[in-house]
Structures are given as structure tokens and as C-alpha cells.
C-alpha positions as CSV (number, residue, x, y, z in Angstrom):
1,X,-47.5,97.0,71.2
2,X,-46.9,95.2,67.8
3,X,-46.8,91.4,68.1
4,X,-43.2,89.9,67.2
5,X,-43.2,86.1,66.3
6,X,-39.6,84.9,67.0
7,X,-37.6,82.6,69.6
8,X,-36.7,85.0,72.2
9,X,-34.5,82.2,73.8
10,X,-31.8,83.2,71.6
11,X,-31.8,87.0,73.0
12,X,-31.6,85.6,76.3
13,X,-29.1,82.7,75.7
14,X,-26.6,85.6,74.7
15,X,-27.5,87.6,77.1
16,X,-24.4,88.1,80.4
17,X,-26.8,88.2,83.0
18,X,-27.5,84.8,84.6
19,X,-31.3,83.9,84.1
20,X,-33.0,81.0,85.4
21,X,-36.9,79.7,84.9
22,X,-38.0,77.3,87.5
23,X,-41.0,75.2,87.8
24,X,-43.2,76.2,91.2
25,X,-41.6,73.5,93.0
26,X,-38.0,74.2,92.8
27,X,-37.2,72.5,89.9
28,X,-35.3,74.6,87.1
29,X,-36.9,74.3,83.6
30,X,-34.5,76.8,81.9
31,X,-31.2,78.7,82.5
32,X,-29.2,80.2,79.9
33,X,-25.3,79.7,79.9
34,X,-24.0,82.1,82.2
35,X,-26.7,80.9,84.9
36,X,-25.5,77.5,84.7
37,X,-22.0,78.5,85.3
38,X,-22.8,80.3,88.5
39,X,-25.0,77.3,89.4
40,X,-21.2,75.7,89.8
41,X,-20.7,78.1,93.1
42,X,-24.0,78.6,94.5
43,X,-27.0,75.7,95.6
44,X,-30.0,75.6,93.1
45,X,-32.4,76.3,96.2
46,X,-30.9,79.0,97.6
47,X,-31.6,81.3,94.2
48,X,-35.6,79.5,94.0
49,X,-35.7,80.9,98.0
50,X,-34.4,84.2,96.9
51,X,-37.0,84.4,93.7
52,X,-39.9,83.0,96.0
53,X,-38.9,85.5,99.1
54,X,-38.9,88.5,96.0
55,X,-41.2,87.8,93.7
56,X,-44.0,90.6,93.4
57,X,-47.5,90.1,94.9
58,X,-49.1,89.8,91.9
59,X,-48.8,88.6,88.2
60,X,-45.9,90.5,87.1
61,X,-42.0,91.4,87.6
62,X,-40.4,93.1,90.2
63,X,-36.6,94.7,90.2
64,X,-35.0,95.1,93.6
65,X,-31.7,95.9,94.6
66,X,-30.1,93.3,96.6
67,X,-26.2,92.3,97.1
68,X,-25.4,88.7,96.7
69,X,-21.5,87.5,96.1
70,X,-21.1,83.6,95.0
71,X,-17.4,83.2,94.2
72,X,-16.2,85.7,91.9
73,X,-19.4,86.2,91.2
74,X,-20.7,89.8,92.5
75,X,-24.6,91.1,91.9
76,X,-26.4,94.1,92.7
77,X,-29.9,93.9,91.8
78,X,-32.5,90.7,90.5
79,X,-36.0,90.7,88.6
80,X,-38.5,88.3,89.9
81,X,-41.1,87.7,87.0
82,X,-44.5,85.3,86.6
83,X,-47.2,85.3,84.7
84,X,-49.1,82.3,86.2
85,X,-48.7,79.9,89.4
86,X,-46.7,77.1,87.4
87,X,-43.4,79.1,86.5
88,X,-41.3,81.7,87.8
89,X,-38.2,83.5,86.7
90,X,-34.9,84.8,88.1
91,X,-32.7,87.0,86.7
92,X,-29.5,88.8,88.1
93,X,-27.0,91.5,87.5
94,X,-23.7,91.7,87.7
95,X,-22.0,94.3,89.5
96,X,-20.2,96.2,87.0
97,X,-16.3,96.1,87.4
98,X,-14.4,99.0,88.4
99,X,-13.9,101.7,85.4
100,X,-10.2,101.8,85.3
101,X,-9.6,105.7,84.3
102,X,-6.7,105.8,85.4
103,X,-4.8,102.3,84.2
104,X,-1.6,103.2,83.6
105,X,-0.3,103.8,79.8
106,X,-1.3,100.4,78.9
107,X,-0.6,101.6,74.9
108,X,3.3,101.3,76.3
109,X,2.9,97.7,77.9
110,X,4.9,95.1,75.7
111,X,2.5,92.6,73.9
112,X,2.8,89.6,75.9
113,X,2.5,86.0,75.3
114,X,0.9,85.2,78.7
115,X,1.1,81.2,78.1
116,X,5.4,81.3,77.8
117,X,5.5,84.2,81.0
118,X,3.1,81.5,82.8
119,X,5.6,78.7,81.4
120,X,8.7,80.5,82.6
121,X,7.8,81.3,85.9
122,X,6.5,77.7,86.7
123,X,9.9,76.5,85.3
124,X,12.1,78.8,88.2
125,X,9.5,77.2,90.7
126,X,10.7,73.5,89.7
127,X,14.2,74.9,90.4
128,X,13.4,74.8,94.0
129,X,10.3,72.4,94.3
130,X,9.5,69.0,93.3
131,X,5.9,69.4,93.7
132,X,3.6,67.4,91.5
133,X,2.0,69.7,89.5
134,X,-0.6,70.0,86.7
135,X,-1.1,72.7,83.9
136,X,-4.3,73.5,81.7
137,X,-3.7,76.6,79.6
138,X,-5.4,77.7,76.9
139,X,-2.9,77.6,73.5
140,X,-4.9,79.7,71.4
141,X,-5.0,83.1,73.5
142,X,-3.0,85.7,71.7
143,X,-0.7,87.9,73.1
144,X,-1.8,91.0,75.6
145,X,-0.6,94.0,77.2
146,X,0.9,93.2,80.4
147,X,3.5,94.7,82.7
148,X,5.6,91.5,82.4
149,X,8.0,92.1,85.4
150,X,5.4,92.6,88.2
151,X,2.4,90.4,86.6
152,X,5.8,87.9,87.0
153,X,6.5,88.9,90.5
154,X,2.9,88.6,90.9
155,X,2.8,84.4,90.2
156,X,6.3,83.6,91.5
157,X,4.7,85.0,95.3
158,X,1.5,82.8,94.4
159,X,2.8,79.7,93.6
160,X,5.4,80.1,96.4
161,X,2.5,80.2,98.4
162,X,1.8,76.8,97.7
163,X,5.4,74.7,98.2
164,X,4.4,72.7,100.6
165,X,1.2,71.2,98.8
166,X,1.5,67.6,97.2
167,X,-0.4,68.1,94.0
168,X,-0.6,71.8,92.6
169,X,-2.8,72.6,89.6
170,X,-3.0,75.9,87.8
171,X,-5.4,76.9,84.8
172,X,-5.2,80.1,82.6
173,X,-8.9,80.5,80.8
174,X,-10.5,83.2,79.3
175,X,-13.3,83.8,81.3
176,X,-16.7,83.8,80.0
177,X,-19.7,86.9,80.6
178,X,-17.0,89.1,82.6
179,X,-15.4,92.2,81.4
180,X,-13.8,95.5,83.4
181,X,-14.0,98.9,82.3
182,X,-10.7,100.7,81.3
183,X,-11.8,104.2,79.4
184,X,-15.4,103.3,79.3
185,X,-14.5,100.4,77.1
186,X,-15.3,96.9,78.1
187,X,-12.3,94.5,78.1
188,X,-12.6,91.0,78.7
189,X,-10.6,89.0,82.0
190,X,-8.2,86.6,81.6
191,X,-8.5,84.2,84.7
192,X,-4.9,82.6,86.7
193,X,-6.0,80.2,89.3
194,X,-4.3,77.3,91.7
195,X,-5.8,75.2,93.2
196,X,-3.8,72.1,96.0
197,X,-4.4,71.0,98.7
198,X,-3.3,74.0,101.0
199,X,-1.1,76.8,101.1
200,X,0.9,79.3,103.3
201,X,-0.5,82.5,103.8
202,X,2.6,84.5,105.1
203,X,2.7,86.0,101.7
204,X,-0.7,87.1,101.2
205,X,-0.4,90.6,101.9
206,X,2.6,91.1,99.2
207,X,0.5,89.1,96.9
208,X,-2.4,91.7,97.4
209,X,-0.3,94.8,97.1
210,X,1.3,93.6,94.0
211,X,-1.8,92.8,91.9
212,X,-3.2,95.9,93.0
213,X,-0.2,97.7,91.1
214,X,-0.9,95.6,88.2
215,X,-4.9,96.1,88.2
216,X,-5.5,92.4,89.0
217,X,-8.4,91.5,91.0
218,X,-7.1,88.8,93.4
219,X,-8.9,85.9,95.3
220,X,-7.1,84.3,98.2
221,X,-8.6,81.3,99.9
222,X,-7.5,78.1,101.8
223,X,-6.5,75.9,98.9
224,X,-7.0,78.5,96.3
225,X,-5.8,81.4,94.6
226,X,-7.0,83.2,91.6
227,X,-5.8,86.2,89.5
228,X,-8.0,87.7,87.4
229,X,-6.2,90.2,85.1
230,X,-7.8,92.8,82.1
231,X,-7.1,90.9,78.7
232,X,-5.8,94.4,76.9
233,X,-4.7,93.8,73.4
């Protein structure tokens, strides 16, 4: 094998796969971007337990498939690696999202300014609620294709959901390392999410039917909700 001088922790910095180095007492020495956004939903010392419990028995790597969900976060398989008794790395892979074959004619979807739709329908929620509530949306995403009448039915249920909560705070964000499938070609997610102090959960089984139609993968919880949807331009 021909020896290559060059930073490798570029490759892996870029790389969607969350990868951690720690030290052989728990303590992390490395982790490239994505890891340290997962790190936000899942304990440090749980992934060094899971590297320790599947590391190989000798100098070396070992792949093994293994199913771990944190959040939205969903894996399938990890590779232990070490090379000495000091270090020893983690890396996981995300479970691909589903291939969308058959998403409807999204070439007919209207091109849709999702910051105004997500305006509007938070406007015809004040009509009828006086809830505190607190918006960060990301200006700069351009338009998408979006069926705008159900993706709307879609919110209006979900923020319903939450009219009895004090304080209500919604994001839209591009999310970052996750894509879907649709025709074999990877398109990134555009993430929805509310968060307050509780909701009702009377609608919850519209909610899910609804973003089913609209290829939205949806995550209901006690003070949470999130909508992630296919950003198709």
C-alpha cells in the first residue's frame, strides 16, 4: 500500500457518519461534527460502553450490526477500531431513509416559500389563541415543492395540539447530515418542530395520517412535536 502524507481529519470531518475517538478512560479526544450533534440526545458514556462492549479482541476494527435510535437519530451498524491500549474509536451508521419510488408527481408541486406557509398558518392560530409564542426560522431557505394545502392541514392540527401550553416555540432548520431517497436521489430534510410545555394528544392520530400523505416523517412526544419533510426543489 502506497504511503499518503495528508490530514485525514478533513475526510472524516466531512464525512455523515458520526465518529468519535476516545481516550481509554472515557474521555473523548475527537468527534467530528455530526457526532457532536448526536452527543446533544444521547450520554457520552453510554457510546464509550457500547465501543468498549464491541471493540474486537485484538489490535484492529470490527463492523457489527447493531440497532440503536437516539432521537431522530436511527443506526444500523458501528465500527469499533484501536490500534493500541490508549485510544479507541467509534463510528456509526445511519440507517438510510426510506427510498421514496413512489412520491407522488412532485415535478407538479407548486414551489413553495415554506417560511410565509409557516407564517400564515401561525397567524390563523393567534385568531383563536393568545398563547405566548416564539419563532426561529431560517430566512434564507429558498422555496420547495410542497403540497401546500395538506403540509398546511398538517401544522394547523400540530400547533392545535398545543393550545393550552403557556409558552410555544417552533423552529424551521435545515437539518444537517440527513437526507431521504426519492428516485435514488438523495434529498436533504427540512426539519418543523414545537416545543411547550405540554400538549393534547387527541389529535395525534390525524396528525400521523396526514404526514404520511405528505411523505413527512413525524415525531410526537410529550412536549414535542417535530415534522421532518423532503426539501425537493
Amino acid at each position: 500500500m502506497n504511503s499518503v502524507s495528508t490530514d485525514f481529519q478533513f475526510f472524516v470531518e466531512c464525512d455523515s457518519s458520526p465518529f468519535i475517538l476516545f481516550r481509554n478512560t472515557g474521555k473523548i479526544l475527537y468527534l467530528n461534527s455530526v457526532a457532536e450533534i448526536l452527543l446533544g440526545y444521547v450520554n457520552q458514556q453510554e457510546l464509550y460502553d457500547i465501543a468498549i462492549s464491541y471493540a474486537p479482541k485484538d489490535f484492529g476494527y470490527k463492523t457489527t450490526r447493531l440497532e440503536l435510535q437516539y432521537d431522530t437519530f436511527s443506526f444500523y451498524a458501528i465500527t469499533v477500531a484501536y490500534e493500541n491500549e490508549e485510544q479507541i474509536g467509534l463510528k456509526l451508521y445511519h440507517r438510510p431513509r426510506l427510498d421514496l419510488e413512489n412520491y407522488q408527481e412532485m415535478d407538479k408541486l407548486p414551489l413553495t416559500d415554506i417560511n410565509i406557509l409557516l407564517e400564515a398558518n401561525i397567524a390563523l392560530f393567534k385568531l383563536h389563541n393568545g398563547n405566548n409564542m416564539e419563532l426561529l426560522a431560517d430566512q434564507d431557505l429558498p422555496p420547495c415543492r410542497i403540497d401546500q394545502n395538506q403540509f398546511s392541514k398538517l401544522m394547523r392540527k400540530t400547533l392545535h395540539s398545543f393550545r393550552a401550553s403557556d409558552s410555544i416555540r417552533i423552529s424551521l432548520t435545515l437539518m444537517v447530515g440527513e437526507y431521504v431517497l426519492i428516485r435514488n436521489k438523495p434529498e436533504r430534510i427540512i426539519q418543523f418542530m414545537i416545543t411547550a410545555n405540554g400538549r393534547y394528544t387527541d389529535n395525534d392520530k390525524e396528525i400521523k395520517s396526514i404526514a404520511e400523505h405528505t411523505n413527512t416523517t413525524c415525531l410526537l412526544k410529550e412536549h414535542t412535536v417535530r415534522l421532518q419533510v423532503p426539501f425537493v426543489q
